[in-house]
C-alpha positions in Angstrom: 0.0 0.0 0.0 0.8 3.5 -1.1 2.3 5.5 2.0 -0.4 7.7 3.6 -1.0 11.4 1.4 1.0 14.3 3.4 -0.6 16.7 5.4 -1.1 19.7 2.8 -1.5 22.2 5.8 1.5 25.2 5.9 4.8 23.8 7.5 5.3 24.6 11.5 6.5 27.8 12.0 6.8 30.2 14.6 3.4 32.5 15.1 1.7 34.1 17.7 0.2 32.1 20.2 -2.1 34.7 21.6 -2.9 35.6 18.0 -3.7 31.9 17.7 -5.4 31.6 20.8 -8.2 34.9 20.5 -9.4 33.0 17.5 -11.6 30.8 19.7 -13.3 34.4 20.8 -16.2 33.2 19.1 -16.8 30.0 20.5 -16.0 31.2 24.4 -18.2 34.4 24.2 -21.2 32.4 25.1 -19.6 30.9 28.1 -17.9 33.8 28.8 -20.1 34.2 32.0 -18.9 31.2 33.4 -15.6 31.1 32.6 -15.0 34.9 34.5 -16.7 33.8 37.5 -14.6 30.4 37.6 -11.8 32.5 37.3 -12.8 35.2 40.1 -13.8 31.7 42.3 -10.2 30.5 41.8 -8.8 33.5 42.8 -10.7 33.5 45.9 -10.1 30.2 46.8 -6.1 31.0 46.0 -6.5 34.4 48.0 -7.2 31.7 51.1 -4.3 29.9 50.5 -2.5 33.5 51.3 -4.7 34.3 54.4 -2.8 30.7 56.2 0.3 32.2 56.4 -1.1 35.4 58.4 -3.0 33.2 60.7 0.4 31.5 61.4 1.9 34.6 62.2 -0.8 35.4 64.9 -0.5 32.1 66.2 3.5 32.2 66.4 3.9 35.7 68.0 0.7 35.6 70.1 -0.9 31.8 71.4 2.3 30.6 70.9 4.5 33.0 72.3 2.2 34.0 75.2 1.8 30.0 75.6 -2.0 30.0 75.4 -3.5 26.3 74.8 -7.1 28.3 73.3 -5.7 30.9 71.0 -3.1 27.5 69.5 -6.6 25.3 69.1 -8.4 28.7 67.6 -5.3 29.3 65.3 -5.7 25.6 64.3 -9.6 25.7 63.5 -9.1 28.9 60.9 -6.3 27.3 59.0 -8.7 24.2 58.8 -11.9 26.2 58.1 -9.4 28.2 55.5 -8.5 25.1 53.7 -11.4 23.6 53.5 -12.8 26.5 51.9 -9.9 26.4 49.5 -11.2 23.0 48.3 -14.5 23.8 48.0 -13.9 26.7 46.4 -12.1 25.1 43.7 -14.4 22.2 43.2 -17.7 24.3 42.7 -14.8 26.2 39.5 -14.9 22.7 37.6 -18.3 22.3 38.1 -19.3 25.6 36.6 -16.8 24.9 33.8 -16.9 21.9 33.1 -20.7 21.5 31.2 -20.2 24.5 28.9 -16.6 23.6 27.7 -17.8 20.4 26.5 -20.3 21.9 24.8 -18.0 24.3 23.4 -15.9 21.0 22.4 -19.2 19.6 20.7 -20.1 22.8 18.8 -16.2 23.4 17.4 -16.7 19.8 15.8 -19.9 20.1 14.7 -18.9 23.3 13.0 -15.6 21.2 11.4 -17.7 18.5 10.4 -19.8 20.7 8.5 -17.6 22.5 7.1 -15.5 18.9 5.9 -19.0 17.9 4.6 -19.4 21.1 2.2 -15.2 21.1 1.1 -15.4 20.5 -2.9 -14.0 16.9 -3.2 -10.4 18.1 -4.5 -9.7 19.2 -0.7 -10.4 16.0 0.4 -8.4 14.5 -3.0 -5.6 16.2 -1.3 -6.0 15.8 2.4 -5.4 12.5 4.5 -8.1 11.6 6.6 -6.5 10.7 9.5 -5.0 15.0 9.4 -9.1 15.8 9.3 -9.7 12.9 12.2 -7.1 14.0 14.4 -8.5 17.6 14.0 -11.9 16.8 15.3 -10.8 14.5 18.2 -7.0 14.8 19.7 -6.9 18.9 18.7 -10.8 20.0 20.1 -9.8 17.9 23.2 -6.7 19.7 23.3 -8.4 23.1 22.9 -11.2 21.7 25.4 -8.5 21.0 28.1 -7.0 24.7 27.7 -10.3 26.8 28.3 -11.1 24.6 31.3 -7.1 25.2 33.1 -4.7 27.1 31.1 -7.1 30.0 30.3 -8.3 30.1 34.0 -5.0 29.7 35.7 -3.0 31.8 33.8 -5.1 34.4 35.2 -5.9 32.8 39.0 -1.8 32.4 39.2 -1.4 35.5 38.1 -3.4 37.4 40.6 -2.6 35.3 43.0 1.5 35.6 42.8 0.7 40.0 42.6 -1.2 39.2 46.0 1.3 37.0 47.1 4.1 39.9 46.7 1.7 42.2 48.3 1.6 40.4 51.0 5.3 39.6 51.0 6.3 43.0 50.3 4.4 44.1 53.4 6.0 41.5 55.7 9.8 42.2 54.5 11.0 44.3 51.7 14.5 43.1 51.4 13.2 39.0 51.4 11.1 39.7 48.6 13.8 41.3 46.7 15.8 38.5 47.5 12.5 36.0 46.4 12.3 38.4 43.3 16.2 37.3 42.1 15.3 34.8 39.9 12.4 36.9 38.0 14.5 37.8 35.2 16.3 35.3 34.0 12.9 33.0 34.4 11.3 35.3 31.6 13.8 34.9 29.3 13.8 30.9 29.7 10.2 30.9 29.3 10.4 33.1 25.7 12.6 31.1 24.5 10.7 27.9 25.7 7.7 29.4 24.1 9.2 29.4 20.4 10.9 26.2 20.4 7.8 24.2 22.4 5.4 25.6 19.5 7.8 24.0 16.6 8.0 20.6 18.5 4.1 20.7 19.3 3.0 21.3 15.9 5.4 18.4 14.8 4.5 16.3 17.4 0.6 16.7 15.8 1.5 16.7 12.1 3.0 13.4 12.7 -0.1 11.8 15.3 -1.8 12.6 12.1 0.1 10.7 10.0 0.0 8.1 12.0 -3.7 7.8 12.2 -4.1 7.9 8.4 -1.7 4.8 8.3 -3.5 3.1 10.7 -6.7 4.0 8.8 -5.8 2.7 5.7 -4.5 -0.7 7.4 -7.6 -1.4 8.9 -9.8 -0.4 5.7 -7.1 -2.2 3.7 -6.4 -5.3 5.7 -8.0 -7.4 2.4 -5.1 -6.4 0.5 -2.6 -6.3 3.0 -3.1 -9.9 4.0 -3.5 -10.8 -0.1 -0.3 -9.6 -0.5 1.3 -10.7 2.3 2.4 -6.9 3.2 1.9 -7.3 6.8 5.8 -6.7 7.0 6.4 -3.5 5.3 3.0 -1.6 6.9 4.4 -2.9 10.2 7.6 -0.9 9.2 6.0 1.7 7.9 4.0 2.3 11.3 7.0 1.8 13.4 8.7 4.3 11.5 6.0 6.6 11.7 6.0 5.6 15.7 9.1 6.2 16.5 9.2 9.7 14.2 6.2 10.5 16.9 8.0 8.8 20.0 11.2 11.3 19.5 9.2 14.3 18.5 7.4 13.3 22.1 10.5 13.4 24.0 11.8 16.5 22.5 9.3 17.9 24.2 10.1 16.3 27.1 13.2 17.1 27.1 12.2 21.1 26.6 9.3 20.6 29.4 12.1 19.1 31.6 14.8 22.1 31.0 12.0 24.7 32.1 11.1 23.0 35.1 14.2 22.0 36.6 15.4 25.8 36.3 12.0 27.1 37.4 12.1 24.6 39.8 15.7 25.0 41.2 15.9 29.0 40.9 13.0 29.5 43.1 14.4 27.3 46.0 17.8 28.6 45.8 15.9 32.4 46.5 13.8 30.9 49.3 17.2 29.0 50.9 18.7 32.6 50.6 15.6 34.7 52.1 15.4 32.2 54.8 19.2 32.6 56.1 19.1 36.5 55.6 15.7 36.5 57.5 17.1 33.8 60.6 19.6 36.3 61.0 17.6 39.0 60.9 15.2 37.7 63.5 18.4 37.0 66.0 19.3 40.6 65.5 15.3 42.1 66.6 14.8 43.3 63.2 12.0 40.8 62.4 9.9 38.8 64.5 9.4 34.8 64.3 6.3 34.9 63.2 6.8 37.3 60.7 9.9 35.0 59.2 7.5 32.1 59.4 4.7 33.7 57.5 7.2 35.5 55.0 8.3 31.6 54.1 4.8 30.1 54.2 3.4 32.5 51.9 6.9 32.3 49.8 6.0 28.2 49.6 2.1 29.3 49.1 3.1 30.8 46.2 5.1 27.7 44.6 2.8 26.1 42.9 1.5 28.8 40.5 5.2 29.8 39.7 6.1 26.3 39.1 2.6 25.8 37.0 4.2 28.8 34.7 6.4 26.0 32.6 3.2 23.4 32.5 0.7 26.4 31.8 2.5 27.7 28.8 3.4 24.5 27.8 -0.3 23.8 27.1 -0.7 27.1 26.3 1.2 26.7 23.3 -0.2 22.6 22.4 -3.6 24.7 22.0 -2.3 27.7 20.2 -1.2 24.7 17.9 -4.1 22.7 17.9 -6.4 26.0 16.9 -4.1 26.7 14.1 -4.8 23.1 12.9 -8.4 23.3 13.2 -9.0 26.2 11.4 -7.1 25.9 8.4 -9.7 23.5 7.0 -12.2 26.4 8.1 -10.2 28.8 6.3 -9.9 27.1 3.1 -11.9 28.8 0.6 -14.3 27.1 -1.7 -16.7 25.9 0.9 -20.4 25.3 -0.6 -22.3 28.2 0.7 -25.1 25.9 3.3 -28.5 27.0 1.4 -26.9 27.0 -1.8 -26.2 29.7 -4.6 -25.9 33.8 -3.3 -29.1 35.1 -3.1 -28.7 37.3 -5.9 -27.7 34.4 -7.8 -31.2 33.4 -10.0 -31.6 31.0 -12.7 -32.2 32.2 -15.8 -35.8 32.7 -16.7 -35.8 30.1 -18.9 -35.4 27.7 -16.6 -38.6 25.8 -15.1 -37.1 23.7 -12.7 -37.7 26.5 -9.7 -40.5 27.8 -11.3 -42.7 24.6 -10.9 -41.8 22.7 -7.2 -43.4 19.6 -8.5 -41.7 19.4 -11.9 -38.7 17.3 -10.6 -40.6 14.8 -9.1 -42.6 14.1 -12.5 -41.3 11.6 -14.9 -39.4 12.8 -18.2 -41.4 12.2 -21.3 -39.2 9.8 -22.9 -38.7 10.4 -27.2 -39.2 7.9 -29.6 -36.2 5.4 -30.4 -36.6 7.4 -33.9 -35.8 10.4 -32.5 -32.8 9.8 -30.7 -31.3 7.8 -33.9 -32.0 10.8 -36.9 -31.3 13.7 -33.9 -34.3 15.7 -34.5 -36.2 17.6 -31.7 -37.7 15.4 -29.1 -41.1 15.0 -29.6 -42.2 16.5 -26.0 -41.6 19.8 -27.2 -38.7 20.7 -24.9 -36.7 22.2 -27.0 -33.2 23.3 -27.4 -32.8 24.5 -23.7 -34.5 21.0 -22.3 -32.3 17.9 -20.4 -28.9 18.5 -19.6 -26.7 20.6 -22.0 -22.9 20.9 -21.5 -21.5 24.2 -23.4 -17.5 24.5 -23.9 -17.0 22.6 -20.5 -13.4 22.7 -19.2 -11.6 21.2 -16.3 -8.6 20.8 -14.6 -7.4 19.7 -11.5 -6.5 22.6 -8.9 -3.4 20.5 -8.2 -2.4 19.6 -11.8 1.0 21.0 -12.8 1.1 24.5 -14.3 2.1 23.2 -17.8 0.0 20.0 -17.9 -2.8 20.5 -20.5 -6.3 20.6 -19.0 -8.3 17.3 -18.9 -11.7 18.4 -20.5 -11.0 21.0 -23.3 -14.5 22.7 -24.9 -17.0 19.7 -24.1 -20.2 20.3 -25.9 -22.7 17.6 -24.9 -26.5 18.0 -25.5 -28.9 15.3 -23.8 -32.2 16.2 -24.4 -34.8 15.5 -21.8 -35.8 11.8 -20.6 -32.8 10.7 -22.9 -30.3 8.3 -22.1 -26.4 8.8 -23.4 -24.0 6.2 -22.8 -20.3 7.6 -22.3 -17.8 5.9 -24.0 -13.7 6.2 -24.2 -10.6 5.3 -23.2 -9.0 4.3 -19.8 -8.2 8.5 -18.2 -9.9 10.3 -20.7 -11.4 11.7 -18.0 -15.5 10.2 -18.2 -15.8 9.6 -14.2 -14.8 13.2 -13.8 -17.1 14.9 -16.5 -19.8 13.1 -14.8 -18.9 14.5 -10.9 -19.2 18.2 -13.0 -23.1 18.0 -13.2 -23.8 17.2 -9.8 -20.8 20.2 -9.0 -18.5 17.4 -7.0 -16.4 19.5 -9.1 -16.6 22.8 -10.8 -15.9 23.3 -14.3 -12.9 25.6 -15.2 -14.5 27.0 -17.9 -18.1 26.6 -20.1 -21.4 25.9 -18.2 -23.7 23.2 -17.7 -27.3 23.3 -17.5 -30.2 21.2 -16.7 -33.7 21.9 -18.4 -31.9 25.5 -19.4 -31.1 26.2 -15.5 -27.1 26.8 -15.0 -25.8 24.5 -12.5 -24.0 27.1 -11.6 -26.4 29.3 -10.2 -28.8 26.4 -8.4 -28.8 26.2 -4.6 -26.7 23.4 -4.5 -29.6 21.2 -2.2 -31.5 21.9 -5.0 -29.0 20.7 -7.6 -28.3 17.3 -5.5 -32.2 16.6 -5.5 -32.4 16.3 -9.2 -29.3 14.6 -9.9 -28.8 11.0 -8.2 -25.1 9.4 -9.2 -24.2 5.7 -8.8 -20.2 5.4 -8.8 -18.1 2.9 -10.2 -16.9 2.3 -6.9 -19.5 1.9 -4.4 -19.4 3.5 -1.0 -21.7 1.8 1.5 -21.8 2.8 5.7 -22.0 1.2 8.6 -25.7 1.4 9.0 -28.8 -1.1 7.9 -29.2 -2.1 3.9 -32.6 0.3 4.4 -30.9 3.6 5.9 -28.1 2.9 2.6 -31.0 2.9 0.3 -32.7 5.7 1.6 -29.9 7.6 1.8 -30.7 9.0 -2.2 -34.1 9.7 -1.5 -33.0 13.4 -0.6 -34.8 15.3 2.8 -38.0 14.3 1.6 -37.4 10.7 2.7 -38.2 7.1 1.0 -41.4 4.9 2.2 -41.3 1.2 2.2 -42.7 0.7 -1.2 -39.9 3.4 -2.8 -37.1 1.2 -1.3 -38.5 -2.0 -2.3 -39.0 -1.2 -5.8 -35.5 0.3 -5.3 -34.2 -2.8 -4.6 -36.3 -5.3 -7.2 -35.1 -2.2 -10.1 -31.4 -2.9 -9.1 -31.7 -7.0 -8.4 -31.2 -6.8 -4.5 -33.5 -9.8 -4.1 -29.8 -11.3 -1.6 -31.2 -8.9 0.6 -33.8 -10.8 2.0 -31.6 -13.6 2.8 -29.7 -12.1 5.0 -29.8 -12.1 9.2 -32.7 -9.1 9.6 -33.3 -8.5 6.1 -33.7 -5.1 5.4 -31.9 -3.9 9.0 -29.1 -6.1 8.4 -26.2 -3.8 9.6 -23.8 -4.1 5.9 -20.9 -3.1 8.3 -17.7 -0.4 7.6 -17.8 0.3 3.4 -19.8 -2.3 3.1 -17.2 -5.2 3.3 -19.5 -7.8 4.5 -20.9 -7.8 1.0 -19.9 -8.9 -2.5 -18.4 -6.5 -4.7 -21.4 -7.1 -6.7 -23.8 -6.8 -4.0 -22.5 -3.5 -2.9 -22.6 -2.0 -6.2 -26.2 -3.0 -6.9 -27.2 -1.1 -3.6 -25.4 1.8 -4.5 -27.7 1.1 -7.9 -31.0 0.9 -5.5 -29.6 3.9 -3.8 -29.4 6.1 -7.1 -32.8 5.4 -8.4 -35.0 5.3 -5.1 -35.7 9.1 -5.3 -36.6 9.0 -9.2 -34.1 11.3 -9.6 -34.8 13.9 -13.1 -31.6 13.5 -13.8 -29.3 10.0 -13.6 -25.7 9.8 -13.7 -24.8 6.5 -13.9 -20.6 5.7 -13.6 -20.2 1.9 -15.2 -23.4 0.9 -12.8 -22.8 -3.1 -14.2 -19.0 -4.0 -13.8 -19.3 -5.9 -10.9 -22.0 -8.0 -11.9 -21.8 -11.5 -13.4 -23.6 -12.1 -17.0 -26.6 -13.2 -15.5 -27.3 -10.5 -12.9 -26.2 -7.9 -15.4 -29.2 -8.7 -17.8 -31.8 -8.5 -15.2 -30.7 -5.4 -14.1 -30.6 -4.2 -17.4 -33.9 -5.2 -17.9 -34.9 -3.3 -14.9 -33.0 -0.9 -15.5 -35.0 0.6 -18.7 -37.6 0.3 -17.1 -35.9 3.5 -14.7 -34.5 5.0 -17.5 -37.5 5.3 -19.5 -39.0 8.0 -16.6 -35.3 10.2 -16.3 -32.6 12.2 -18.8 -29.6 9.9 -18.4 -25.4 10.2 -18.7 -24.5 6.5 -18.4 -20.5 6.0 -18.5 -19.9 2.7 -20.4 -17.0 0.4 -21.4 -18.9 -2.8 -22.4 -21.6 -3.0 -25.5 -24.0 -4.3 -23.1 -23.9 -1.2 -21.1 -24.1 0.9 -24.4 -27.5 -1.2 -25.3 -29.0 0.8 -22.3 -28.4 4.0 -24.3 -30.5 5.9 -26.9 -27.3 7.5 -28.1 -23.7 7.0 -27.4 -21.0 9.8 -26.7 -17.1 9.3 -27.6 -14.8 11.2 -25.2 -11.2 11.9 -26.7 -8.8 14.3 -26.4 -10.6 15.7 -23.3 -13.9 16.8 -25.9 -16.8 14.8 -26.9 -15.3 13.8 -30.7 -18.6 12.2 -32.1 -22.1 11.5 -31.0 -24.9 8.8 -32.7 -26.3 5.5 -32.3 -24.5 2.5 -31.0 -24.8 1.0 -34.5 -23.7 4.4 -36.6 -20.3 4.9 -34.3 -19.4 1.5 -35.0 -20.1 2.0 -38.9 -18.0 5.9 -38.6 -15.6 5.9 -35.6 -12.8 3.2 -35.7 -11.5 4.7 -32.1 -15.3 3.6 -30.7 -14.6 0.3 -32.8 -11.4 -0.2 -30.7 -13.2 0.5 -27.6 -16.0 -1.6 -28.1 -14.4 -4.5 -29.3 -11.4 -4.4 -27.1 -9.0 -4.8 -30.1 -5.8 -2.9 -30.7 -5.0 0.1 -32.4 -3.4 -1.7 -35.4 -6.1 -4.2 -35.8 -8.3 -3.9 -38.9 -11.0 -1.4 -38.4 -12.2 -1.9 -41.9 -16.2 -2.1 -42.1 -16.2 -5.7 -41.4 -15.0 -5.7 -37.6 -18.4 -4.1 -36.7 -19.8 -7.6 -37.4 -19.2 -9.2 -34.3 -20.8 -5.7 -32.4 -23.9 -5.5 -34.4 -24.7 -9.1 -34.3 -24.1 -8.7 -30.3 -26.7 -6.1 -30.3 -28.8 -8.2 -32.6 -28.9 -10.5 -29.7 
């Protein structure tokens, strides 16, 4: 197996974290509320953490001193009642957090998924889905853990080291300059901690993403994998990516581990100092015990949120990382707009398929066999503008090198309404992707396409996706029942029992009856419980159980044995009689389904006609039908075998 797609997002650099960070504004304002008053509780609750060390200074130079048994048991209750308080205090701050974060967490991914869900298809051509997977899990739980600490404590140890020196500062100037020492040089360790820590955070993602899409594509690909007996090189391949993670990890570590041992070590050395300056000056008069002693307690008070400045930023930093992450899929441009075209974007006034609600749920008038053979106008009367008309349609990939020619080049393609064309030519000549234009999986590069003389272009794109149903050559089932599969291409409007049933007899599903709960039978992840053949005839039932105005149709039959094929042909026309139809097609019995046949060369649409006429005038669409060579004879003769096939 191919190794997993890179992760297209810009290369870690160095960036603002707080830039980073305010970008979640719009997510926290609604919780704002809480989050202040959590942070207002924490400092309270921190602010009795400072009051100890003043109770044990009343205890030291007064009950104790004066040796009174009731002012040492008083002393003793506050500093319990103060603690407990503490605790309490900063249990009711998680409980007021803790509810709205998670539903900040739940509306950040609901907001990515959507957002992943209206991406054109060439961002997710180009991005690996374990990237998009990590985004939505480890990096909103990262972001998630950050709003309920980081965000909160930065501020409550904040405030409560400015009290803390407030209330040293008052005890003893000269200790708290000594304490103060180390202020300095702590700064600059922590800058340059911040700038390295981001690079090796933003790695340490990247590559957890990587890993995921590997591990993703081993499971979904554990067929082939164990075909081919790769089980070797993926295990080497994850390893790799492994240890790449594990080292990234321990750089970290390693970084995490510098800050803290010097923010760790610099602080005691001050307090070691303070604490021999301040014995001596308590044997000289010039400070009282229990001064000394509350001077130290509060000093060792306020430990923990200078130590917490190293951890704080360092998850300050994972989540300035992890919102950069999650919002450049949000950022990238070419998002479907969620209710379609702009609103000042109108079809043109020729166009009846907004002008009548009803008139894409009524069946196409079909034209006579005649008709489609000589070309004339449809006998409905739909005229030039009716079905699905491609003009000068152009594509190439956004990715495609700058000098590579485009693959479509001036399509014109005219199907007129209840129609069916078969789309013929050769292996890349790009059919599957002409076909993803009508539905706008893709958007043309140039030209337009229309449906019933409405621009696709210009139609809300629920609107567009209603009319046009599209079976892929490569069926995509999910891990829900064979009914919720089926009903899946009914649009919002739903499908009743008898629309999936007849669904299901159109594409030759009768297997699913057979199985465990019939019709509830779970088909499992892509479907991989079921035949190749089964899974494409549900993606069949799946296309047609709307009765779509429009069917695109991508090689429907390939996975289907001879005999299957022809009853689903049979039932087939049946569908195709009540629709306008683009049917790719590589065998002759797929053409048969076809009023007229389209030959796609050179990235245009070369010649059009009847199956029988393109074999008579078109030695490519001789080659393609009959599988021969290009240097076999494609004198009038070799159409023999093709015609009497269709005679048949």
């Amino acid at each position: 197996m191919s190794a997993a797609a890179p992760d297209p997002a810009p290369a870690a650099r160095p960036r603002s974290s707080l830039r980073s960070l305010l970008r979640l504004w719009p997510y926290v304002r609604p919780v704002r509320g809480r989050l202040a008053a959590s942070a207002v509780i924490g400092v309270v609750a921190s602010s009795m953490g400072l009051l100890i060390p003043l109770v044990l200074k009343w205890l030291v130079d007064g009950p104790v001193g004066d040796r009174d048994p009731s002012g040492v048991w008083l002393g003793g209750g506050l500093v319990l009642l103060l603690g407990l308080a503490e605790a309490g205090l900063f249990g009711l701050r998680r409980w007021l957090v803790a509810r709205p974060l998670a539903g900040v967490e739940a509306a950040m991914r609901a907001d990515l998924y959507r957002r992943l869900q209206r991406l054109p298809v060439s961002f997710h051509d180009r991005w690996a889905s374990g990237q998009l997977l990590s985004r939505a899990t480890t990096d909103l739980m990262i972001l998630r853990m950050f709003l309920a600490f980081p965000l909160v404590f930065l501020f409550v140890n904040g405030t409560t080291i400015l009290l803390g020196l407030g209330i040293l500062l008052a005890q003893s100037p000269l200790l708290t300059l000594v304490l103060l020492g180390p202020a300095v040089p702590l700064m600059i360790l922590s800058s340059r901690f911040e700038s390295q820590y981001a690079l090796a955070a933003r790695r340490a993602q990247d590559q957890a993403g990587d890993l995921a899409t590997l591990v993703e594509e081993s499971v979904l690909g554990i067929r082939i994998i164990k075909a081919f007996g790769r089980h070797r090189s993926q295990s080497q391949a994850f390893h790799g990516r492994a240890r790449e993670l594990r080292r990234t990890e321990l750089h970290k570590a390693r970084l995490l581990a510098d800050l803290w041992a010097v923010i760790m070590t610099l602080p005691e050395v001050a307090i070691g100092a303070a604490l021999v300056i301040g014995v001596l000056q308590v044997s000289d008069g010039k400070l009282s015990a229990g001064t000394l002693v509350a001077f130290l307690s509060t000093a060792l008070a306020l430990r923990w949120p200078v130590d917490s400045i190293g951890f704080l930023l360092a998850m300050s930093n994972e989540a300035a990382t992890a919102a950069d992450r999650y919002f450049e899929p949000m950022d990238t441009p070419g998002a479907e707009p969620s209710g379609g075209a702009p609103e000042d974007a109108v079809p043109p006034a020729t166009a009846p398929l907004d002008g009548d609600p009803g008139a894409g749920l009524r069946p196409a008038t079909r034209p006579p066999a005649n008709t489609a053979a000589t070309g004339s106008a449809p006998a409905d009367g739909a005229g030039a503008g009716g079905g699905l008309r491609m003009e000068g349609v152009g594509f190439r990939y956004p990715d495609a090198p700058g000098d590579s020619p485009p693959l479509l080049t001036g399509v014109d393609l005219h199907i007129r309404a209840g129609e069916t064309m078969a789309l013929v030519g050769a292996t890349g000549s790009g059919k599957t992707t002409l076909t993803a234009l009508v539905p706008r999986l893709h958007v043309p590069t140039s030209g337009r396409i229309t449906l019933d003389g409405a621009d696709t272009a210009l139609l809300p794109v629920a609107r567009l996706r209603e009319l046009v149903a599209v079976a892929f050559e490569e069926p995509t089932l999910f891990s829900a029942s064979v009914r919720e599969n089926v009903a899946m291409g009914a649009g919002p409007g739903g499908a009743d029992e008898a629309d999936v049933l007849r669904a299901l007899e159109v594409a030759q599903c009768g297997f699913v009856h057979a199985l465990p709960e019939g019709l509830e039978t779970q088909v499992g992840e892509q479907g991989l419980s079921l035949s190749g053949g089964q899974r494409q005839r549900l993606a069949l039932a799946r296309a047609v159980v709307g009765r779509p105005r429009f069917l695109i149709l991508d090689d429907p039959l390939s996975a289907l044995d001879v005999h299957t094929e022809a009853l689903v042909e049979a039932a087939l026309r049946e569908v195709l009689r009540e629709t306008t139809a683009l049917v790719v097609a590589h065998r002759p019995s797929t053409v048969q389904l076809a009023d007229r046949v389209a030959l796609l060369s050179g990235g245009r649409i070369t010649a059009v006609g009847t199956h029988p006429e393109l074999l008579r005038s078109s030695a490519e669409y001789r080659h393609l039908m009959s599988g021969l060579g290009p240097g076999a004879d494609d004198g009038p003769g070799a159409t023999a075998p093709l015609e009497r096939s269709q005679a048949r």
